[in-house]
N, C-alpha and C positions, 0 to 999 in steps of 0.2 A: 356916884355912878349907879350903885346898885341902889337909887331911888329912884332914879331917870327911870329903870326899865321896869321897875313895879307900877310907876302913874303912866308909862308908856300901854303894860298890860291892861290895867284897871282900866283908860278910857279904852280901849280895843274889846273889854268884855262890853263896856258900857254901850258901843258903838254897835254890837253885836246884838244886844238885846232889846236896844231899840229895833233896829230891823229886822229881828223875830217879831216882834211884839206891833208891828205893822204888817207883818207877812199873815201872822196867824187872827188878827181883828176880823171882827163879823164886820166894824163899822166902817171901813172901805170898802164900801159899795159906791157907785157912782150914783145911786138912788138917789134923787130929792125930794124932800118928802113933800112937796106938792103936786107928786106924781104918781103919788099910794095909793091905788084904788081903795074906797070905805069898804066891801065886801071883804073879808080875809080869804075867801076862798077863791075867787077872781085874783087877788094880789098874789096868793101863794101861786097860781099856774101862770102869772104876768114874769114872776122872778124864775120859774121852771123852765119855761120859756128865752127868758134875757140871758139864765146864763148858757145856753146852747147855741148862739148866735155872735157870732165873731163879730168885734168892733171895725168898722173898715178903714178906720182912722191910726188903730193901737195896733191891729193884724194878732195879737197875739195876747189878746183879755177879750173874755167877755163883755156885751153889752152891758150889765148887771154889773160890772168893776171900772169900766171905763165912766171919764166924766167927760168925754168929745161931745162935742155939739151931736154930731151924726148919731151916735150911739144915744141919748136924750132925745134925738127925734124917733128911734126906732123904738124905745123903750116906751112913750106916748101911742106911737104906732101900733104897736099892740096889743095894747090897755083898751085904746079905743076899736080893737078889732074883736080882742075879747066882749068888751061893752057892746059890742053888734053882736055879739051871739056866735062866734066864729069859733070853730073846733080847730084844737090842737095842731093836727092835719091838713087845714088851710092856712092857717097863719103860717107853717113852713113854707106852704106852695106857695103862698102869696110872694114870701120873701124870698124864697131861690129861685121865684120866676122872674124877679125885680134884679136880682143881687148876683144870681149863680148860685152854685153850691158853697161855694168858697166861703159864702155867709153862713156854714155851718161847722161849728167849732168840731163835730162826727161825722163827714162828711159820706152820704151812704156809696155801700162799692158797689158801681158798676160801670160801665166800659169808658166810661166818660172819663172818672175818678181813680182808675185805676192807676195810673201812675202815682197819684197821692198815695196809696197805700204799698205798692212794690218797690218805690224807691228807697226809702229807708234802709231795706232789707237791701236790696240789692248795694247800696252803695255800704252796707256792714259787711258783705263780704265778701268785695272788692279791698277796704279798709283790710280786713282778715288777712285775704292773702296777698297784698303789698307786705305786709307786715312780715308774715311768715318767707316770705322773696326774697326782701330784704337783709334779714336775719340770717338765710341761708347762705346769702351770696358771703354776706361778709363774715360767716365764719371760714370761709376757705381760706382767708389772707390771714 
């Protein structure tokens, strides 16, 4: 019995540090490497760039971790916008002119957006005082 729950433990660390040890890898990127651009300083602001841009396949990985077909098209997309000579600044507008904002894993506040950024909060402290409501009722009984 008390061997069952020591090889029960030991694979449960094992199981454990494997999925650290994927969580924390650089080489999970969805990058293929015949999409590196040869300049390293183009490639470094191509990855700057991919991981700021929401995969719209995955909703909740960057482009730069996703391996979606769509996310490979967008990661090509602007490689080749950077290769046109295109600032930082367009290659955003390009793509939340195409995409929305939504395609922006920070999406900026303004009137549009703002529900993206007050709901959180407001539904914490709604959460908050259910709780405390809660709590109070049923100490009465």
């Amino acid at each position: 019995m008390m061997t069952k729950n020591f090889l029960s433990t030991k694979i449960f660390i094992l199981i454990i540090a494997i999925c650290l040890t994927q969580f924390f890898s650089e080489n999970s990127y969805g990058v293929d490497p015949d999409e590196i651009l040869q300049d390293h300083k183009q490639e470094l602001r191509a990855r700057n760039i991919s991981k700021n841009i929401r995969c719209m396949t995955c909703q909740n990985q960057s482009i730069d971790e996703s391996n979606a077909p769509l996310a490979k098209d967008l990661r090509i997309l602007i490689r080749n916008k950077i290769k046109e000579g295109k600032n930082n600044e367009e290659i955003y507008k390009f793509l939340t002119d195409r995409y929305g904002d939504f395609i922006l894993l920070k999406p900026p506040l303004k009137l549009s957006t703002l529900a993206l950024w007050l709901l959180p909060f407001i539904f914490f402290i709604v959460g908050v005082f259910v709780v405390f409501w809660h709590n109070k009722k049923s100490k009465k009984f």
